[in-house]
N, C-alpha and C positions, 0 to 999 in steps of 0.2 A: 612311223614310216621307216622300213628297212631300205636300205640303200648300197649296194653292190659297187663297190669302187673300187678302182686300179691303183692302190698304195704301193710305192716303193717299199716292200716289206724290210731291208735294211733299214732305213729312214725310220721305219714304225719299232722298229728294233731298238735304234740307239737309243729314241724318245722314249722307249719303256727302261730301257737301263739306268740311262741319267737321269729320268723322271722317278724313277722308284715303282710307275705302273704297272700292275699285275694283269691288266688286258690293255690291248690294241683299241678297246673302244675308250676308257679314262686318259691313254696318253694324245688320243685326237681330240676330244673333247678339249683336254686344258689346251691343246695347241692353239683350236678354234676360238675359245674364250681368251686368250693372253692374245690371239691376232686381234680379235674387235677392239677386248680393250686399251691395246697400242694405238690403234688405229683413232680409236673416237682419240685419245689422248694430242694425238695429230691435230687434228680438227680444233686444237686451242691453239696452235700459233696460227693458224688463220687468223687469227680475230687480233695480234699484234697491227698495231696501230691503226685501231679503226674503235680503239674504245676512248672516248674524250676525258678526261679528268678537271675538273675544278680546282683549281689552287686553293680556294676560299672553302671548300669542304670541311669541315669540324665533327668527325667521324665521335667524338667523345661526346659533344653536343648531341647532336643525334641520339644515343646511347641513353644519356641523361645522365653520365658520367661528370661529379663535380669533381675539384678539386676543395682538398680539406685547411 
């Protein structure tokens, strides 16, 4: 799907300079892909304090991790 968009061509500029990119389409791209995955990365402090922990947990147990 081609897509005709209105970029700030400075903007696409500096993202190929500092980026190292050789087109206008590799430095949107990683822009797109480092925006999601900030984004999902977001999406985990959501979940601060709404996860319950056990005191009595024995994660080694589980594991089947003895001591020698």
């Amino acid at each position: 799907m081609r897509e005709n968009s209105d970029l700030d061509e400075n903007l696409i500029g500096e993202a190929m300079k500092i980026g190292g990119f050789k087109t206008k389409r590799d430095a949107v791209n990683h822009a797109l892909k480092e925006y999601v995955r900030r984004n999902k990365q977001l999406g985990i402090l959501d979940l601060f304090g709404k996860v319950e922990y056990r005191e009595d947990y024995d994660y080694k147990r589980v594991r089947g991790w003895r001591r020698a």
